[in-house]
C-alpha positions as CSV (number, residue, x, y, z in Angstrom):
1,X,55.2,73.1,-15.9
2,X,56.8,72.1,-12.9
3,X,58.3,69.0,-11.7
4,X,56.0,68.0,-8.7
5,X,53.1,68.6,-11.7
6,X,54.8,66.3,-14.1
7,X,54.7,63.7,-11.3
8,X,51.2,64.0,-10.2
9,X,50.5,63.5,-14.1
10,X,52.2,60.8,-14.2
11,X,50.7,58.8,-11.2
12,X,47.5,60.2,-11.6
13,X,47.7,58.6,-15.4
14,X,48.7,55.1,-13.4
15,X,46.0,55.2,-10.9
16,X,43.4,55.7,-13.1
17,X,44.8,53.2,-15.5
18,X,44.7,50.5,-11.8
19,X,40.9,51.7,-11.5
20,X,40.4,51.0,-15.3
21,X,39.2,54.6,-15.7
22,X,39.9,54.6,-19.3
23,X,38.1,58.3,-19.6
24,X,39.8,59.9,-17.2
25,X,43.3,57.8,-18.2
26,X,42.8,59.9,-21.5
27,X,43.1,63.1,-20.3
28,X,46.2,62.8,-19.1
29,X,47.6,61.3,-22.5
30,X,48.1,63.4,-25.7
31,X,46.1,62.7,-29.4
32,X,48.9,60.1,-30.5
33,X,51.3,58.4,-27.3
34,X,53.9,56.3,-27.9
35,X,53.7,53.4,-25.6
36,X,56.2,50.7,-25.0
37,X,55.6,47.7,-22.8
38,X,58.0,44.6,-22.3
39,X,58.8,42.7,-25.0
40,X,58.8,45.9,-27.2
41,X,55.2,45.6,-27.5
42,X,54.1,49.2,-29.2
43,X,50.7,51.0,-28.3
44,X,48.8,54.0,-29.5
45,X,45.8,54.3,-27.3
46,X,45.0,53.0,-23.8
47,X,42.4,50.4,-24.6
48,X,44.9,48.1,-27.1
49,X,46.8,48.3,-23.1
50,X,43.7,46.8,-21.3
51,X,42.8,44.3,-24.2
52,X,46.7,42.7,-24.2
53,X,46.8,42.8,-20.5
54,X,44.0,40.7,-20.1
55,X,45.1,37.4,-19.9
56,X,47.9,38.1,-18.0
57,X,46.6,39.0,-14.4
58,X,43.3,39.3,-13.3
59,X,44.2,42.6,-10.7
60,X,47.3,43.6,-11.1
61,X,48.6,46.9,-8.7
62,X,51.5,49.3,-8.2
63,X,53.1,50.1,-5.0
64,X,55.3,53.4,-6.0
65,X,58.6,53.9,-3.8
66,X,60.2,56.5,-5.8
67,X,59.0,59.4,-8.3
68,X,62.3,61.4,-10.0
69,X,61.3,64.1,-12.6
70,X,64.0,66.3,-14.6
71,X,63.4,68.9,-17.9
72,X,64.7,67.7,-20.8
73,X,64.7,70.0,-24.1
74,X,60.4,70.5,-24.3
75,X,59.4,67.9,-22.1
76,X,59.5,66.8,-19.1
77,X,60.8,63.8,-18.6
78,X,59.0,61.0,-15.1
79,X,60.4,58.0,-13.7
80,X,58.0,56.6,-11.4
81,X,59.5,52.9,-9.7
82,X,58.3,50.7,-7.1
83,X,56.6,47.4,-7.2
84,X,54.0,45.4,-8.8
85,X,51.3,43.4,-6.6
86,X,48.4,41.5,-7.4
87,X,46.3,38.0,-8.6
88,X,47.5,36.0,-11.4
89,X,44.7,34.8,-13.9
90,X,44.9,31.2,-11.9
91,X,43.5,33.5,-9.0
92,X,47.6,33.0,-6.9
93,X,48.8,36.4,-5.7
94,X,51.9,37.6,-6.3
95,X,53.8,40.8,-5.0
96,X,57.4,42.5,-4.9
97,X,57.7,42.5,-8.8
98,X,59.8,45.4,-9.4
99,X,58.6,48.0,-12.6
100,X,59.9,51.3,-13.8
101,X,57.5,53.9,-15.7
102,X,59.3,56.7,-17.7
103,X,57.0,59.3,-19.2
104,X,57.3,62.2,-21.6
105,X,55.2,64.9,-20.6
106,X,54.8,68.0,-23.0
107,X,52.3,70.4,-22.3
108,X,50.9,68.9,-19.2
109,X,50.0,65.5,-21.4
110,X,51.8,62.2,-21.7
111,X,53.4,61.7,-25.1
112,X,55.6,58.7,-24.4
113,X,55.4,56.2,-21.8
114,X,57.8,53.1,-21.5
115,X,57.4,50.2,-18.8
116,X,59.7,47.8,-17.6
117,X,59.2,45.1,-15.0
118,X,60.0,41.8,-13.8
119,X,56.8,39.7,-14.3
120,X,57.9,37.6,-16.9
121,X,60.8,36.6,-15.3
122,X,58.5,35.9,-12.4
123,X,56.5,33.3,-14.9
124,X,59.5,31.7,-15.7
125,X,60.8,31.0,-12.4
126,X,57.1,29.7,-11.5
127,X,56.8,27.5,-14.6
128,X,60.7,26.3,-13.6
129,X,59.8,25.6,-10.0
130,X,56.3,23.7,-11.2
131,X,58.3,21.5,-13.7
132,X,60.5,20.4,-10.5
Protein backbone atom coordinates (compact mmCIF):
# COMPACT_ATOMS: atom_id res chain seq x y z
CA UNK A 1 0.00 0.00 0.00
CA UNK A 2 1.19 3.25 -0.58
CA UNK A 3 1.25 6.29 1.50
CA UNK A 4 -1.17 8.71 -0.44
CA UNK A 5 -3.65 5.36 -0.10
CA UNK A 6 -3.13 5.10 3.61
CA UNK A 7 -4.18 8.78 3.75
CA UNK A 8 -7.22 8.63 1.63
CA UNK A 9 -8.12 5.74 4.09
CA UNK A 10 -7.79 7.59 6.68
CA UNK A 11 -9.83 10.73 5.83
CA UNK A 12 -12.18 8.83 3.94
CA UNK A 13 -12.80 6.80 7.42
CA UNK A 14 -13.29 10.57 9.02
CA UNK A 15 -15.62 11.89 6.53
CA UNK A 16 -17.80 9.29 6.62
CA UNK A 17 -17.73 9.14 10.33
CA UNK A 18 -18.71 13.50 9.98
CA UNK A 19 -21.74 12.17 7.59
CA UNK A 20 -22.54 9.47 10.28
CA UNK A 21 -22.22 6.88 7.55
CA UNK A 22 -21.65 4.20 9.92
CA UNK A 23 -21.83 1.45 6.85
CA UNK A 24 -19.45 2.87 4.84
CA UNK A 25 -17.26 4.00 8.20
CA UNK A 26 -16.90 0.12 8.56
CA UNK A 27 -15.25 -0.70 5.57
CA UNK A 28 -12.50 1.16 6.21
CA UNK A 29 -11.97 -0.39 9.79
CA UNK A 30 -10.76 -4.02 10.39
CA UNK A 31 -13.02 -7.01 12.44
CA UNK A 32 -11.60 -5.73 15.92
CA UNK A 33 -10.01 -1.69 16.04
CA UNK A 34 -8.47 -0.42 18.85
CA UNK A 35 -9.78 3.04 19.38
CA UNK A 36 -8.66 5.56 21.89
CA UNK A 37 -10.38 8.88 22.50
CA UNK A 38 -9.46 11.61 25.19
CA UNK A 39 -9.61 10.66 28.47
CA UNK A 40 -8.33 7.16 27.52
CA UNK A 41 -11.79 6.23 26.64
CA UNK A 42 -11.30 2.67 24.78
CA UNK A 43 -13.68 1.51 21.78
CA UNK A 44 -14.12 -1.49 19.67
CA UNK A 45 -16.64 -0.65 17.08
CA UNK A 46 -17.88 2.70 15.62
CA UNK A 47 -21.31 2.91 17.00
CA UNK A 48 -20.11 2.85 21.05
CA UNK A 49 -18.12 6.32 19.19
CA UNK A 50 -21.57 7.85 18.07
CA UNK A 51 -23.49 6.77 21.30
CA UNK A 52 -20.60 8.56 23.77
CA UNK A 53 -20.35 11.45 21.52
CA UNK A 54 -23.74 12.31 21.73
CA UNK A 55 -24.13 14.54 24.37
CA UNK A 56 -21.23 16.39 23.74
CA UNK A 57 -21.92 18.35 20.41
CA UNK A 58 -24.70 18.35 18.39
CA UNK A 59 -22.48 18.78 14.82
CA UNK A 60 -19.24 18.55 15.40
CA UNK A 61 -16.66 18.92 12.05
CA UNK A 62 -13.01 18.63 11.00
CA UNK A 63 -11.09 21.04 9.03
CA UNK A 64 -7.79 18.97 8.05
CA UNK A 65 -4.43 21.15 7.49
CA UNK A 66 -2.01 18.42 7.40
CA UNK A 67 -1.99 14.63 6.47
CA UNK A 68 1.77 12.82 7.26
CA UNK A 69 1.94 8.99 6.52
CA UNK A 70 5.23 6.81 7.08
CA UNK A 71 5.69 2.59 7.10
CA UNK A 72 6.24 1.27 10.07
CA UNK A 73 7.06 -2.61 10.50
CA UNK A 74 3.44 -4.08 8.77
CA UNK A 75 1.51 -1.09 8.98
CA UNK A 76 1.20 1.94 7.92
CA UNK A 77 1.17 4.30 10.19
CA UNK A 78 -1.49 8.30 9.50
CA UNK A 79 -1.46 11.39 11.21
CA UNK A 80 -4.08 13.44 10.00
CA UNK A 81 -4.26 17.20 12.13
CA UNK A 82 -6.19 20.30 11.70
CA UNK A 83 -9.08 21.61 13.52
CA UNK A 84 -12.34 20.96 15.00
CA UNK A 85 -15.59 23.24 14.16
CA UNK A 86 -19.02 22.93 15.00
CA UNK A 87 -22.34 23.51 17.49
CA UNK A 88 -22.20 22.70 21.10
CA UNK A 89 -25.34 20.77 22.45
CA UNK A 90 -26.58 24.46 23.90
CA UNK A 91 -26.83 25.11 19.99
CA UNK A 92 -23.24 27.95 20.53
CA UNK A 93 -20.71 27.27 17.80
CA UNK A 94 -17.39 26.79 18.35
CA UNK A 95 -14.31 26.48 15.91
CA UNK A 96 -10.31 26.42 15.94
CA UNK A 97 -10.20 23.40 18.42
CA UNK A 98 -7.07 21.78 17.39
CA UNK A 99 -7.23 17.48 17.11
CA UNK A 100 -4.75 14.99 15.94
CA UNK A 101 -5.81 11.46 14.42
CA UNK A 102 -3.08 8.73 14.25
CA UNK A 103 -4.13 5.53 12.45
CA UNK A 104 -2.79 2.08 11.98
CA UNK A 105 -3.51 0.80 8.71
CA UNK A 106 -2.67 -2.85 7.81
CA UNK A 107 -3.93 -4.30 4.78
CA UNK A 108 -5.78 -1.34 3.53
CA UNK A 109 -8.07 -1.35 6.99
CA UNK A 110 -7.80 0.70 10.07
CA UNK A 111 -6.62 -1.28 13.13
CA UNK A 112 -5.86 1.40 15.60
CA UNK A 113 -6.96 4.87 15.71
CA UNK A 114 -6.13 7.37 18.63
CA UNK A 115 -7.56 11.04 18.84
CA UNK A 116 -6.41 13.90 20.67
CA UNK A 117 -7.92 17.38 20.88
CA UNK A 118 -8.50 20.37 22.77
CA UNK A 119 -12.32 20.42 23.44
CA UNK A 120 -12.25 19.78 26.85
CA UNK A 121 -10.04 22.29 27.62
CA UNK A 122 -12.26 24.43 25.57
CA UNK A 123 -15.32 23.52 28.23
CA UNK A 124 -13.21 24.45 30.91
CA UNK A 125 -12.22 27.74 29.85
CA UNK A 126 -16.09 28.35 28.97
CA UNK A 127 -17.40 27.13 32.31
CA UNK A 128 -14.28 29.48 33.90
CA UNK A 129 -15.33 32.43 31.88
CA UNK A 130 -19.28 31.79 32.77
CA UNK A 131 -18.55 31.54 36.51
CA UNK A 132 -16.85 35.24 36.18
Amino acid sequence: MNLDEAKEIAVGYLDAMERRDLDAARAFIGDAPQITFPGSRHFTDIEQIVRNSGGRYNVIRKSIERRDAWPDGDTTVVFISGTLFGEWPDGSAFEGIRFIDRFEIANRRIVRQEVWNDSGERLLAMQREAAE
